[in-house]
C-alpha positions in Angstrom: 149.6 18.0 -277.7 151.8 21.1 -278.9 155.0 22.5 -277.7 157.4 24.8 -278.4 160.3 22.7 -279.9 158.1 19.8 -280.8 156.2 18.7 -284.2 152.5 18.6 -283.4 151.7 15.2 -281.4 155.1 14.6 -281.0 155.6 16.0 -277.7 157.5 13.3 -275.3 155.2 11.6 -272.3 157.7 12.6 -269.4 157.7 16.8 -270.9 153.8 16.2 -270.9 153.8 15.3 -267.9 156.4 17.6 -265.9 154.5 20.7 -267.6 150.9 19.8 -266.8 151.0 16.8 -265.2 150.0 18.2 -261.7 146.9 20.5 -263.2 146.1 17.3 -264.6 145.8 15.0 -261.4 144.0 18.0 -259.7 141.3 18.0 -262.3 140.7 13.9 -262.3 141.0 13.9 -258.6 138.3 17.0 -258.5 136.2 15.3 -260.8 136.4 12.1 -259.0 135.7 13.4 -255.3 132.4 15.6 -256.9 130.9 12.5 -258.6 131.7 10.0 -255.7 130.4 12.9 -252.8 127.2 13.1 -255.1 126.8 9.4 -255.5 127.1 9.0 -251.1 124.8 11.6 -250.3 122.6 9.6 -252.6 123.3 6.1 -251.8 122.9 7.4 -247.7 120.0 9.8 -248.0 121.9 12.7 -246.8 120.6 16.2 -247.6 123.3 18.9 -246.9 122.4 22.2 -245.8 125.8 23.6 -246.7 129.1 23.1 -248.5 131.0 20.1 -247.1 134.6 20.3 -245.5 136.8 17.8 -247.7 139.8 16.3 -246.6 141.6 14.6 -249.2 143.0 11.5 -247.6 145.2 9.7 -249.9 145.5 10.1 -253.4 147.7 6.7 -254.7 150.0 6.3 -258.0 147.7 3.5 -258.9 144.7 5.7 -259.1 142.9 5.3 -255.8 141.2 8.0 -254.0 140.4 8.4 -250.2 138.6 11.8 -248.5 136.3 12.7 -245.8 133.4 14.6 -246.5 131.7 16.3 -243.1 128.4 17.7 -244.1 125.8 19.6 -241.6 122.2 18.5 -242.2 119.5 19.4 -240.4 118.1 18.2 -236.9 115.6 15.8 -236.7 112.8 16.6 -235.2 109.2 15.6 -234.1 106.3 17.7 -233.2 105.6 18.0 -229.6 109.0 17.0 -228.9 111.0 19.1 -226.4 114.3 20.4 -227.9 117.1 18.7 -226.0 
């Protein structure tokens, strides 16, 4: 990486990370959350009808993730059946 006041790759870890270190962890977090959410609708056979409401549980130092995804799907529903 380049800064200001540092030869090209030469940039110390700890100004790396103080300048973009939070953009950073929002973006692998982001990315984590929209593969996993894909993968459990999947893995579950859940077809959302809108956007899901995300709570981001617990994001650790070590790397691990935790949210709650609430989705609306659609009633189920038979013919003949009286809605109820």
């Amino acid at each position: 990486m380049t800064l200001p006041g540092f030869r090209k790759g030469k940039a110390p870890l700890s100004v790396i990370q103080r300048l973009h270190g939070g953009r950073v962890r929002n973006d692998a977090v982001s990315r984590v959350v929209e593969k996993t959410y894909v993968e459990a609708l999947r893995a579950e056979g859940i077809v959302p009808v809108a956007d899901p409401d995300l709570n981001l549980d617990k994001v650790a130092d070590d790397g691990g993730i935790s949210y709650t995804a609430v989705v609306e799907v659609r009633p189920k529903w038979s013919p003949g059946a009286t809605p109820g």
